[in-house]
DOGU-701559 format. One record per residue (C-alpha): residue in one letter; z, y, x. Coordinates in steps of 0.001 Angstrom, whole numbers, padded with zeros to 6 digits, always signed. Layout:
BEGIN
aZYX ...
//
This chain:
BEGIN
x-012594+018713+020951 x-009831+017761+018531 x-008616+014312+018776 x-010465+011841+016085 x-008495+010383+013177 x-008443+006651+013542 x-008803+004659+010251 x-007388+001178+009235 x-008187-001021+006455 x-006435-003961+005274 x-007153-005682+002033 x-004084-007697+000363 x-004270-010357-002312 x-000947-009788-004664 x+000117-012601-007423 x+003280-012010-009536 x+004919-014967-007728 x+006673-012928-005397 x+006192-009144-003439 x+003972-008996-001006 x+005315-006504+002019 x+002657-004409+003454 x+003143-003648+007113 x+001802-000520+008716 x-000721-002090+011894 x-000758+001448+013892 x+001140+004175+013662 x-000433+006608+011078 x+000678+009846+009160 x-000838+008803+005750 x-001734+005934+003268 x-003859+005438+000421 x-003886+002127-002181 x-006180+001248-004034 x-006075-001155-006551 x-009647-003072-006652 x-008917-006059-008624 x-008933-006673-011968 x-005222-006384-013227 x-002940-003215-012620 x-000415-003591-009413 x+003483-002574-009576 x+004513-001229-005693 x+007632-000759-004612 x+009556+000700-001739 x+012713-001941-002010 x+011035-004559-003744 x+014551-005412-004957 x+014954-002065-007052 x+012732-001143-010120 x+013777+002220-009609 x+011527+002750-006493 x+008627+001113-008274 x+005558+003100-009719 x+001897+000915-011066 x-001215+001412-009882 x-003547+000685-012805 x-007245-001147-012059 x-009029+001275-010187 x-006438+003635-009630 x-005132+004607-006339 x-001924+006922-004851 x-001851+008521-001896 x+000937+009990+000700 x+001182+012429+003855 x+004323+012056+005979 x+004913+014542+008624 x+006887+012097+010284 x+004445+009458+009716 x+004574+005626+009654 x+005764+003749+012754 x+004221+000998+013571 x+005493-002650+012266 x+007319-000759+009461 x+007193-002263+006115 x+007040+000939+003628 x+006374-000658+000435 x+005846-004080-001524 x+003264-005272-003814 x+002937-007695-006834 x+000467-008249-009554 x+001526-007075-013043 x-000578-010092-014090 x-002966-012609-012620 x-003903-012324-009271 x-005520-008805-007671 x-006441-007041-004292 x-005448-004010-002976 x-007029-002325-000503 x-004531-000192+001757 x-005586+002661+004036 x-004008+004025+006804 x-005056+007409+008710 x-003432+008440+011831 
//
């Protein structure tokens, strides 16, 4: 029997005071966010460079597969609120 993919889910509030880092609880090979609050969501992967960053609009969501995969404790990306206040609900499948 193949091994079984082990989900986890965390949910993040975001505010446009400052980026919020998102750090991967268990290694995993991919990650899905999905913005589920009201106001569209700018992530980053060097919150210090708006060339990394891409927006996830309200109800959209982006997804990536790394061979390599996400080690645990690593901090991939950032997220902040385009406006307002938001939540973000980030997936991780290893």
């Amino acid at each position: 029997m193949p091994p079984r993919n082990r989900i986890r889910q965390t949910v993040v509030s975001v505010d446009t005071i400052g980026w919020d880092e998102v750090e991967v609880p268990a290694t995993a090979q991919e990650v899905r966010v999905k913005n589920t609050g009201v106001e569209d969501v700018r992530l980053r992967t060097d919150s210090a460079d708006s060339t990394t960053q891409l927006v996830i609009p309200v109800g959209g969501s982006e997804t990536w597969r790394l061979q390599v995969g996400f080690e645990r404790y690593d901090v991939p990306f950032s997220l902040q609120a385009v406006s307002g206040t938001g939540t973000v609900l980030v997936t991780w499948l290893a």
